[in-house]
N, C-alpha and C positions, 0 to 999 in steps of 0.2 A: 504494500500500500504506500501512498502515496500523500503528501501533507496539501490539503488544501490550504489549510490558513493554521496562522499560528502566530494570533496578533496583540492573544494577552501570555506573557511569560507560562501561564497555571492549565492553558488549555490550550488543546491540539484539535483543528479538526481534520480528519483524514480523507481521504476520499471516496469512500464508499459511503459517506454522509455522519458517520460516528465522531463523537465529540468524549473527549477523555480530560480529567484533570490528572497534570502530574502532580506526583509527591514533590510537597516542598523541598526536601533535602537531596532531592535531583533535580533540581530546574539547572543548574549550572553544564551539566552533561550535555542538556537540549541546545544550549548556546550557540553550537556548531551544522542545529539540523537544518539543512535546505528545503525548496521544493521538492527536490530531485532525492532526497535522502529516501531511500528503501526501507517502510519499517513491515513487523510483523506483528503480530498480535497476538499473544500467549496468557491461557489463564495462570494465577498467580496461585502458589500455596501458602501466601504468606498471611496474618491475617490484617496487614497494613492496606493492601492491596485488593483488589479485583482481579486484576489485569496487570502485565506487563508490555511495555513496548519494547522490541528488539532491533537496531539497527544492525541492519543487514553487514555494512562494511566493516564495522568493527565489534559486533558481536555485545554491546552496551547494554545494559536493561535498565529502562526508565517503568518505576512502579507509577500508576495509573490506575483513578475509579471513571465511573462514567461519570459524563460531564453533570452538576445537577446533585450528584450523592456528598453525603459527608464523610470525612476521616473520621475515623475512629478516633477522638483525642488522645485517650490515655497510650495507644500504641503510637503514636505521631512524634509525641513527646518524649517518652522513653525510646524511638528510633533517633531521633534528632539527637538528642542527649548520649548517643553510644550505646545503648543499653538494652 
């Protein structure tokens, strides 16, 4: 897949019309994604996440809920914190 837009830092829309928020404590990873960046789309086992985004070229995993849902705080917080 393919990034349609991606014009607030927290959200991605792809092109097959799906909209995802990323995890705060990975926006800095996305810094480098183009239009043209190849992602994939994998469910997550974790319980911070949904979803993961995978860029294709270097194999990256950006954690991701749908656009619209909340984080889980107390797992946000203790991910952020190291822990």
């Amino acid at each position: 897949m393919k990034i349609r837009a991606h014009a607030e830092s927290h959200v991605v829309e792809l092109n097959d019309g799906s909209c995802w928020q990323i995890f705060p404590g990975d926006l800095a990873a996305t810094l480098s994604w183009k239009p043209e960046t190849d992602l994939h789309l994998e469910p997550s086992g974790d319980r911070i996440s949904s979803h993961v985004l995978v860029n294709a070229a270097d194999r990256s995993r950006i954690r991701v809920i749908a656009a619209g849902e909340a984080w889980p705080d107390g797992e946000v917080k203790k991910a952020l914190k190291g822990g």
